[in-house]
MARKOLNU-703523 format. One record per atom (N, C-alpha, C): residue in one letter; atom name; x, y, z. Coordinates in steps of 0.001 Angstrom, whole numbers, plus 524288, in hexadecimal, padded with zeros to 5 digits. Example, Ala and Ser with C-alpha at 12.3 -4.5 7.8 and 13.67 -1.06 7.14 Angstrom:
MARKOLNU-703523
+------+------+-------+-------+-------+
| rest | atom |     u |     v |     w |
+------+------+-------+-------+-------+
|    A |    N | 83386 | 7E9C6 | 81E78 |
|    A |   CA | 8300C | 7EE6C | 81E78 |
|    A |    C | 83390 | 7F31C | 81E78 |
|    S |    N | 83232 | 7F736 | 81BA8 |
|    S |   CA | 83566 | 7FBDC | 81BE4 |
|    S |    C | 83264 | 8001E | 81EBE |
+------+------+-------+-------+-------+
END
This chain:
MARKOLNU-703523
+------+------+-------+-------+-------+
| rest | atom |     u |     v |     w |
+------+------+-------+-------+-------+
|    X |    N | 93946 | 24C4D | DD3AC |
|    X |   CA | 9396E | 24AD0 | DD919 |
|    X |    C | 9349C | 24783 | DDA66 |
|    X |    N | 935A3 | 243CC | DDE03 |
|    X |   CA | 93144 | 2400C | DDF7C |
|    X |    C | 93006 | 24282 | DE3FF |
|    X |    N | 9295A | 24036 | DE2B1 |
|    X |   CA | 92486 | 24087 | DE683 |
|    X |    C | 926A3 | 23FD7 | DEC00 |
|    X |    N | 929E4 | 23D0A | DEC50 |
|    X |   CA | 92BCE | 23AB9 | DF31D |
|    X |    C | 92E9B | 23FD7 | DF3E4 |
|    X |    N | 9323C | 24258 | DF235 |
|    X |   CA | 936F5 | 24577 | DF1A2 |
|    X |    C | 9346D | 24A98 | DF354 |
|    X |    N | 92E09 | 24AA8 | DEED7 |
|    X |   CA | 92BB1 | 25167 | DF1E2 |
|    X |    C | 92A1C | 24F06 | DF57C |
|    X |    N | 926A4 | 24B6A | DF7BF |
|    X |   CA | 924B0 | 24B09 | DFD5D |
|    X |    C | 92A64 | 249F9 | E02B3 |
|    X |    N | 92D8D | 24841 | E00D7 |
|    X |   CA | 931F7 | 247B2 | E02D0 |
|    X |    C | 93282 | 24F09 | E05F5 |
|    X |    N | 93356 | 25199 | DFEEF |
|    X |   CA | 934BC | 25788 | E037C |
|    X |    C | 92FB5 | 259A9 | E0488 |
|    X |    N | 92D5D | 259C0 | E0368 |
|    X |   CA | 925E2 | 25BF2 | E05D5 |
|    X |    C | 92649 | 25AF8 | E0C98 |
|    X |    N | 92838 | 2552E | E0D99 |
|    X |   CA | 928CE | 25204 | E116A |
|    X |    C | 92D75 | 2559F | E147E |
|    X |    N | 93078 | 25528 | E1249 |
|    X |   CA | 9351D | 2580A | E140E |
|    X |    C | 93392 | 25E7C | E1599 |
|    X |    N | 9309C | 2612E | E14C7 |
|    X |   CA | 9304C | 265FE | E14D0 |
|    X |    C | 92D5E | 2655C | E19E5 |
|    X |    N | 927D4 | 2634C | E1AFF |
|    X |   CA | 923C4 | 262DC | E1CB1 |
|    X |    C | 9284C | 260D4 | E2298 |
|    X |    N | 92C24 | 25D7F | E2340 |
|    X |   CA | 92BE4 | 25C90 | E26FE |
|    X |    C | 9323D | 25E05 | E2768 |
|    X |    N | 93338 | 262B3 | E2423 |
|    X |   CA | 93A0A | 26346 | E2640 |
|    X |    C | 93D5E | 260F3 | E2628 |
|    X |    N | 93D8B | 25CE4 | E23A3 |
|    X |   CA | 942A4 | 2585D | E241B |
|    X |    C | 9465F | 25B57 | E2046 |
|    X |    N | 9493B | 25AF7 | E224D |
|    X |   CA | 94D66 | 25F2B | E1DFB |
|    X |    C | 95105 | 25D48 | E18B8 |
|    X |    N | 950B9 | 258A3 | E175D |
|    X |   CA | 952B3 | 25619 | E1347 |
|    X |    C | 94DF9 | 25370 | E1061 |
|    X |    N | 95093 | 25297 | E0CC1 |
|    X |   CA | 94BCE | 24F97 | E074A |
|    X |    C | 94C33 | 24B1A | E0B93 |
|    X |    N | 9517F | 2471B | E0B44 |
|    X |   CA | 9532B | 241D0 | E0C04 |
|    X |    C | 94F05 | 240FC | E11A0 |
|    X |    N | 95005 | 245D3 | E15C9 |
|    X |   CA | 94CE8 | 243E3 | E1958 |
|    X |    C | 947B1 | 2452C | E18AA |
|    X |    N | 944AC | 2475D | E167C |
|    X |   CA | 94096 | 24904 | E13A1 |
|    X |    C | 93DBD | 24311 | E0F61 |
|    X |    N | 941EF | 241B4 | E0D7B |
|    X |   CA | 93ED2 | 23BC4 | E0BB9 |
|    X |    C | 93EE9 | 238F3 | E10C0 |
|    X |    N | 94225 | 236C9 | E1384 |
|    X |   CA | 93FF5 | 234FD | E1784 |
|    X |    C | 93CEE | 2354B | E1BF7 |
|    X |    N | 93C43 | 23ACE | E1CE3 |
|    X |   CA | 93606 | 23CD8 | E200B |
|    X |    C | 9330D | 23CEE | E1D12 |
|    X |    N | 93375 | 23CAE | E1856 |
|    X |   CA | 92D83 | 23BA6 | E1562 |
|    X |    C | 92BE7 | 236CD | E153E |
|    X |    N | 93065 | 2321F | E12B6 |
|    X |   CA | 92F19 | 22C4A | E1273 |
|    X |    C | 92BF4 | 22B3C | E1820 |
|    X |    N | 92EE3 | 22C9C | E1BE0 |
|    X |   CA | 92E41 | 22B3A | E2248 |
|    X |    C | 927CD | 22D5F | E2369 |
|    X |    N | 925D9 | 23173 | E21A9 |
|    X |   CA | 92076 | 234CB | E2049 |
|    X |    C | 91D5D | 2301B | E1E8B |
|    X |    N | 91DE7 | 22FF9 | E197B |
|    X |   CA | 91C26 | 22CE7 | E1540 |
|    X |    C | 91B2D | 2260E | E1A43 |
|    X |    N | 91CE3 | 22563 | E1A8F |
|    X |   CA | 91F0E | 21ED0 | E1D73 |
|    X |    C | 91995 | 21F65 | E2011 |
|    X |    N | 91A83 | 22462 | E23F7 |
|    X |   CA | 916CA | 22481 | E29BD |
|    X |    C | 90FB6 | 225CC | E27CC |
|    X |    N | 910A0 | 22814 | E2318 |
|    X |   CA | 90BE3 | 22976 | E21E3 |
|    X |    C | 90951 | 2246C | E1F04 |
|    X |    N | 90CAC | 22146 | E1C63 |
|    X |   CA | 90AC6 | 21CC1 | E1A01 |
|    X |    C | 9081F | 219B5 | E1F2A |
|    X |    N | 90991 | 219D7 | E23D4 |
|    X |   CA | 909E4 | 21448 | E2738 |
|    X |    C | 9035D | 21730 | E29F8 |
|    X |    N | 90271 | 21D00 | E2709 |
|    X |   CA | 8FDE8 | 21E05 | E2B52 |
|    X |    C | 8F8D6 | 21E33 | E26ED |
|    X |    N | 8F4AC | 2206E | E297D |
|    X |   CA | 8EFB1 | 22043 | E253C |
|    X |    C | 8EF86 | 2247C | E222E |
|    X |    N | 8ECFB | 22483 | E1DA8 |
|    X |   CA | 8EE5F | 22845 | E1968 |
|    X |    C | 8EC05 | 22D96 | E1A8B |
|    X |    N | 8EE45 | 23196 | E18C0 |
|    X |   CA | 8EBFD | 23690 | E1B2A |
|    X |    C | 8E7D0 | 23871 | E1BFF |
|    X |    N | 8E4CA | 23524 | E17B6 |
|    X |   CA | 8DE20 | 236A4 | E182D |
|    X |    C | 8DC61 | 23B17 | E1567 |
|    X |    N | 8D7A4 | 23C44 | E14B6 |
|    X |   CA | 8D681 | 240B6 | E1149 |
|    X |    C | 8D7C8 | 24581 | E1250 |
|    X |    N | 8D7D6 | 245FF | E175F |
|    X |   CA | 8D9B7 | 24B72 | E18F2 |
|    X |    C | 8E0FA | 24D63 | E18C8 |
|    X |    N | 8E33F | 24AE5 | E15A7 |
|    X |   CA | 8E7B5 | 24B8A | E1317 |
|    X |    C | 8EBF8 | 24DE0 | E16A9 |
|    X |    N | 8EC58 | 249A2 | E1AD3 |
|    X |   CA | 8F1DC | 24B51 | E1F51 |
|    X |    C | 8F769 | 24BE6 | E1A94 |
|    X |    N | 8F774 | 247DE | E184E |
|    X |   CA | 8FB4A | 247C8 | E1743 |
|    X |    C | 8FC6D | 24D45 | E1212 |
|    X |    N | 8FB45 | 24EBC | E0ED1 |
|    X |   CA | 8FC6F | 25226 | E0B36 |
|    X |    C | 8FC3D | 256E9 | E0F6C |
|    X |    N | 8F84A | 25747 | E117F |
|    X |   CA | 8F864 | 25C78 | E1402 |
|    X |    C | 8FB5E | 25E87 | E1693 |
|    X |    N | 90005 | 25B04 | E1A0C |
|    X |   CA | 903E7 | 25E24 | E1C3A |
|    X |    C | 90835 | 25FF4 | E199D |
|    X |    N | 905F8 | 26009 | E123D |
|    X |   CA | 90B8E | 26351 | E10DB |
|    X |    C | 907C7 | 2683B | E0E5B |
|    X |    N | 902F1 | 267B0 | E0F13 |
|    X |   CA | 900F6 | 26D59 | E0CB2 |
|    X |    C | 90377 | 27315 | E0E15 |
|    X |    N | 904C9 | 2738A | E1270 |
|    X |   CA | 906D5 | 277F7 | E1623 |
|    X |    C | 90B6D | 278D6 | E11F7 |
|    X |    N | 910C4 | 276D2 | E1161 |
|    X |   CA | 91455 | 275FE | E0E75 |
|    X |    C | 911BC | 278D7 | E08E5 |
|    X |    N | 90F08 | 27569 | E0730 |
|    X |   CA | 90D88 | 27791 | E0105 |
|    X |    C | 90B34 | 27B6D | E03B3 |
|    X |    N | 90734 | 27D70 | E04B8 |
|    X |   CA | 905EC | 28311 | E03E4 |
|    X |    C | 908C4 | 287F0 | E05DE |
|    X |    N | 90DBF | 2874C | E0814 |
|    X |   CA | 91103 | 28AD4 | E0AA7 |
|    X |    C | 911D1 | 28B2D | E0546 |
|    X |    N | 91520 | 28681 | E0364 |
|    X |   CA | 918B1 | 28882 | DFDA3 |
|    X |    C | 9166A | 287E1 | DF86F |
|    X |    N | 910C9 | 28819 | DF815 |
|    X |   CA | 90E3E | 28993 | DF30C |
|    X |    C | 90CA5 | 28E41 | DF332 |
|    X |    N | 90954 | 28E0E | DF747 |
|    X |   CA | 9062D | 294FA | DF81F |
|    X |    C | 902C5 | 29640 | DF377 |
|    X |    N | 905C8 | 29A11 | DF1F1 |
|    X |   CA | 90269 | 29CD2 | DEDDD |
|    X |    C | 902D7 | 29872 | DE733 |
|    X |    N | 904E9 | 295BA | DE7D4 |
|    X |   CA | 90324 | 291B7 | DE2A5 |
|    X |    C | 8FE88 | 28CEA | DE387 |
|    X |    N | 8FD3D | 28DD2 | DE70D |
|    X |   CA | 8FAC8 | 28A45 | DE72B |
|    X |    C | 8F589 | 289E4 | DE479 |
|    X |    N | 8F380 | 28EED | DE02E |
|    X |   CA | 8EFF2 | 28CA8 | DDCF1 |
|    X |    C | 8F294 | 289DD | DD904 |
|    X |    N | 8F915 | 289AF | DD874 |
|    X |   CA | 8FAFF | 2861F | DD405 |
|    X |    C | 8F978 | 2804F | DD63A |
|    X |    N | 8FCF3 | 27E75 | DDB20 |
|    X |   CA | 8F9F1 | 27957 | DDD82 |
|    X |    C | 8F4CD | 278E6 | DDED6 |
|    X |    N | 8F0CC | 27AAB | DDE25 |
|    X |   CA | 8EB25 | 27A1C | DDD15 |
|    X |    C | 8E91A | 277A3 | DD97F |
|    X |    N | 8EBF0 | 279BA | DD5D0 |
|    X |   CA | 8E97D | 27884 | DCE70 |
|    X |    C | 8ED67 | 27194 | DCF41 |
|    X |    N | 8F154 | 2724F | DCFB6 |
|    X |   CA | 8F310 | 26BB0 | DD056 |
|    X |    C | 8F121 | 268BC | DD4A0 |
|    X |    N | 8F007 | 26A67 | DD791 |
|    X |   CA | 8ED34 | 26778 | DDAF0 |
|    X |    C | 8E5EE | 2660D | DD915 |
|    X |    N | 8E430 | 26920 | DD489 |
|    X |   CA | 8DFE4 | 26710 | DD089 |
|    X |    C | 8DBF0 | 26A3C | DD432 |
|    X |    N | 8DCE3 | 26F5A | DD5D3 |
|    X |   CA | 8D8C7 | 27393 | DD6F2 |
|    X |    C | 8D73E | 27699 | DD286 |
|    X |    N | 8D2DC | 27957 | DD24D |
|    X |   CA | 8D2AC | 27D1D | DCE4A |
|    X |    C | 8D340 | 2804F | DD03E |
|    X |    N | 8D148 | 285C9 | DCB12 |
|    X |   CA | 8D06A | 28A26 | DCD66 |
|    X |    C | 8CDA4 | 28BE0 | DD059 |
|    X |    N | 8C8BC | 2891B | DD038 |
|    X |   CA | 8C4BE | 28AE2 | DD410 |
|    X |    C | 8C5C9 | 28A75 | DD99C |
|    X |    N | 8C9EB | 284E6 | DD95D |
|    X |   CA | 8C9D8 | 28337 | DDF98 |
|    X |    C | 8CF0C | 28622 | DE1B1 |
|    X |    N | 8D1C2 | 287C5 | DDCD7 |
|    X |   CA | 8D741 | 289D9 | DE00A |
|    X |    C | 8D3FF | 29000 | DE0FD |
|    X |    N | 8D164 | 292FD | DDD76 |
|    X |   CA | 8CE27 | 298BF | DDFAE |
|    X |    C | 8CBDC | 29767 | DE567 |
|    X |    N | 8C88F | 295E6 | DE563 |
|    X |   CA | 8C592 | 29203 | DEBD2 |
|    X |    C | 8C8CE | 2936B | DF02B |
|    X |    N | 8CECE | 2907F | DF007 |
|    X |   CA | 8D269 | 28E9F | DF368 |
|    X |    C | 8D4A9 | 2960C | DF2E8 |
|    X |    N | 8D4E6 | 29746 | DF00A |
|    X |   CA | 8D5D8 | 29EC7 | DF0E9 |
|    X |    C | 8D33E | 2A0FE | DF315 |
|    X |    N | 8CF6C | 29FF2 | DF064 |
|    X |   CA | 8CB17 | 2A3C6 | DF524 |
|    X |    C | 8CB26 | 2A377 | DFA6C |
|    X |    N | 8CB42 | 29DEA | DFC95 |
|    X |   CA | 8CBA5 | 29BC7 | E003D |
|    X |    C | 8CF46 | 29DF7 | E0699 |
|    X |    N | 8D595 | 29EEA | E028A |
|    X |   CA | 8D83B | 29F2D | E05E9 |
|    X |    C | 8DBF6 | 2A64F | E064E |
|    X |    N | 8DDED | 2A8F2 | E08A3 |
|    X |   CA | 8E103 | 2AD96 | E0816 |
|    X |    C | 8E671 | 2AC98 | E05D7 |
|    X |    N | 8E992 | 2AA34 | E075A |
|    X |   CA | 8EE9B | 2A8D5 | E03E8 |
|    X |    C | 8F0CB | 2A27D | E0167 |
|    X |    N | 8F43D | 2A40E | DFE65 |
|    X |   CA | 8F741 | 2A069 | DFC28 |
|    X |    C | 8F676 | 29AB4 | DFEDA |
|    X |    N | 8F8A9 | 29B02 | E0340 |
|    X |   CA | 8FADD | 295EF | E051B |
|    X |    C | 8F68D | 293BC | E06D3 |
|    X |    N | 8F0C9 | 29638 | E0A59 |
|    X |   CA | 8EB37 | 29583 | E0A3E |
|    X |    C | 8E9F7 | 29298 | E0728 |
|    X |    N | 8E987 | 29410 | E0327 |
|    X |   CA | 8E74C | 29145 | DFDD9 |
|    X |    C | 8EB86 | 28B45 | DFB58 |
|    X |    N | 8EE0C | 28CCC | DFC4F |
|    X |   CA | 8F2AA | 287D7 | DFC4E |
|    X |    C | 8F0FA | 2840B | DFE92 |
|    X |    N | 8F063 | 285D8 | E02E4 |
|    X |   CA | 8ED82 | 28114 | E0730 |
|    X |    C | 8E9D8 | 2803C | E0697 |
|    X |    N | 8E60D | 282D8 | E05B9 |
|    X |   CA | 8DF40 | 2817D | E02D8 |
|    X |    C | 8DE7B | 27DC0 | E004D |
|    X |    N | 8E35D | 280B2 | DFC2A |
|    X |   CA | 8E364 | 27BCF | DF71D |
|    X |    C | 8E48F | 275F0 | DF95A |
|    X |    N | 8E94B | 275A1 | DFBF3 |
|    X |   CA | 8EA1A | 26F8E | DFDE4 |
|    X |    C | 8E607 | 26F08 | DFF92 |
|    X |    N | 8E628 | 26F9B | E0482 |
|    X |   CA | 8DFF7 | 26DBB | E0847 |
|    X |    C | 8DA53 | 26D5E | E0287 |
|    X |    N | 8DA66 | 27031 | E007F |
|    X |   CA | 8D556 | 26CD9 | DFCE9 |
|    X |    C | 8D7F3 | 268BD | DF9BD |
|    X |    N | 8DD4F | 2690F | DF67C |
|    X |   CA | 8DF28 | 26419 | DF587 |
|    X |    C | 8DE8B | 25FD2 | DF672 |
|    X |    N | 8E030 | 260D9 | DFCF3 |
|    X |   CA | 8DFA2 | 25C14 | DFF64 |
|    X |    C | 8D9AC | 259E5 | DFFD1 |
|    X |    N | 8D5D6 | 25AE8 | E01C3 |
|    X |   CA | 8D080 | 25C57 | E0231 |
|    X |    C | 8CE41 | 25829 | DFC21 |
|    X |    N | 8CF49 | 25B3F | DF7DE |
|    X |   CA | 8CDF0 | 25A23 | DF238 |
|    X |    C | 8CF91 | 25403 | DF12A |
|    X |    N | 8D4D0 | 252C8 | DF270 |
|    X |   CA | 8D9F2 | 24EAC | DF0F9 |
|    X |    C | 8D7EB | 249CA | DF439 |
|    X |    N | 8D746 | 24B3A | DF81F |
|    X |   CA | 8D7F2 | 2448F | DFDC2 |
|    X |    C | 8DDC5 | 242CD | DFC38 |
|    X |    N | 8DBED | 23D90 | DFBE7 |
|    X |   CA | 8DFC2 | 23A28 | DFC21 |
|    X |    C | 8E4C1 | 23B2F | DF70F |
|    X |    N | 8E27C | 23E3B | DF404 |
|    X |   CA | 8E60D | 2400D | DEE9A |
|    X |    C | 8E8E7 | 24583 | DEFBE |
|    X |    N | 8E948 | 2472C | DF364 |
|    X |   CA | 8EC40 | 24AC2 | DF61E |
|    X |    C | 8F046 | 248AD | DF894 |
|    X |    N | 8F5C2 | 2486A | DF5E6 |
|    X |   CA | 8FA11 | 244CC | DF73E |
|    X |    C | 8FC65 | 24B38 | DF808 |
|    X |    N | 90324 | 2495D | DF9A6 |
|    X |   CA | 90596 | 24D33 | DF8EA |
|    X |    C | 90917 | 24C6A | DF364 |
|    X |    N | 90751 | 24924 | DF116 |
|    X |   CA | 909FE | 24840 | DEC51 |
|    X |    C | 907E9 | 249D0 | DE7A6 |
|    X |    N | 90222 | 24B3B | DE80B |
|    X |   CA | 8FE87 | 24EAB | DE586 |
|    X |    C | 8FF95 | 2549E | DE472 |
|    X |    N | 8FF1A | 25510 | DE9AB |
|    X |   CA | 902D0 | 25A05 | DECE7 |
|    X |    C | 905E8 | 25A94 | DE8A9 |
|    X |    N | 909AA | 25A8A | DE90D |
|    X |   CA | 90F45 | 2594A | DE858 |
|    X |    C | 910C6 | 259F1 | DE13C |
|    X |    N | 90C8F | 255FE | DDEDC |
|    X |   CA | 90B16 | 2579C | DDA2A |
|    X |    C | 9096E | 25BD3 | DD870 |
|    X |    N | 9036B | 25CBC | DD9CF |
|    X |   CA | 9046A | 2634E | DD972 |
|    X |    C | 90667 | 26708 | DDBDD |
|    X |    N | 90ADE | 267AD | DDE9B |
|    X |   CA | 90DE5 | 26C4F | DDE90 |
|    X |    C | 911DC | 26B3B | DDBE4 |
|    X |    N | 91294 | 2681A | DD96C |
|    X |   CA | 9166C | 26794 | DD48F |
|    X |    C | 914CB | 267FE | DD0D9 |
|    X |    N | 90EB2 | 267A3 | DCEDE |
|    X |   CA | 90DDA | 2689A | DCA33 |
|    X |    C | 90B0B | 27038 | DCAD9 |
|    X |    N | 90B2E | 27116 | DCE6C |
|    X |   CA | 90B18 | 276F8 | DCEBA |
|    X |    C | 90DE7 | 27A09 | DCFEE |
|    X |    N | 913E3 | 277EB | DCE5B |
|    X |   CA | 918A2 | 27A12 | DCEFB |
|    X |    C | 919B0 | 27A87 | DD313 |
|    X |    N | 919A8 | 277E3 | DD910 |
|    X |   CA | 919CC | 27A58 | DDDDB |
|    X |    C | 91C7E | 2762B | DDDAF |
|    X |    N | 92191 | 2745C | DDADD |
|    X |   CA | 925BA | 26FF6 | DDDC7 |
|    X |    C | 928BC | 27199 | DE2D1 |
|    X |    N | 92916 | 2772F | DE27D |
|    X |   CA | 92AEB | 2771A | DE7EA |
|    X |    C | 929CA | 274F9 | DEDF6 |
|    X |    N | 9242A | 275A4 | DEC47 |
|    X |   CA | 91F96 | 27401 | DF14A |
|    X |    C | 921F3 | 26E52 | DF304 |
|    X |    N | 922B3 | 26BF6 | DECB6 |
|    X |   CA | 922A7 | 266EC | DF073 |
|    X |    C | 9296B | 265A5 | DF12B |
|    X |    N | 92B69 | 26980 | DEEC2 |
|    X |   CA | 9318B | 26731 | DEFFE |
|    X |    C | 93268 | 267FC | DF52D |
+------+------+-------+-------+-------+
END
């Protein structure tokens, strides 16, 4: 499956459109409006409004997307200590992602590692 196809339903989830077909076209239509404006900037508007999404439905794996996202151990222990549950730390992890990444914090990064940490569901 293509890159357009997961952001297509990522897109689709995030904003309810209830078909793929209309789901590519609220995304293209997304995609269009965001091209015509200025780029998100370091503080990462754009990836961040699907973090919520991923950490509902990773939760407790998310020291697997850590290690693909190129954390260690030290920094995924840190991000434990840190927080009381699952989905806490989920979010930790993005938010320093993002933080660590800038401009290399796509959702296609994203997207990569939760596929290479078995979390294809996340992004289907």
């Amino acid at each position: 499956m293509s890159r357009c196809v997961y952001l297509c339903r990522i897109h689709a989830k995030m904003t309810k459109v209830p078909s793929v077909s209309g789901a590519v076209i609220a995304y293209l239509t997304f995609v269009n409006m965001a091209a015509a404006q200025e780029p998100a900037g370091p503080s990462g508007e754009g990836v961040r409004k699907y973090f919520y999404l991923i950490k509902e439905k990773v939760s407790s794996q998310w020291w697997d997307l850590a290690f693909h996202l190129g954390f260690n151990h030290a920094d995924m222990t840190k991000i434990d200590g840190k927080k009381q549950d699952d989905k806490s730390c989920c979010m930790e992890l993005l938010e320093e992602w993002l933080i660590r990444n800038g401009a290399r914090a796509t959702i296609e990064a994203l997207m990569e590692a939760l596929s290479a940490a078995s979390l294809q569901s996340t992004v289907d």
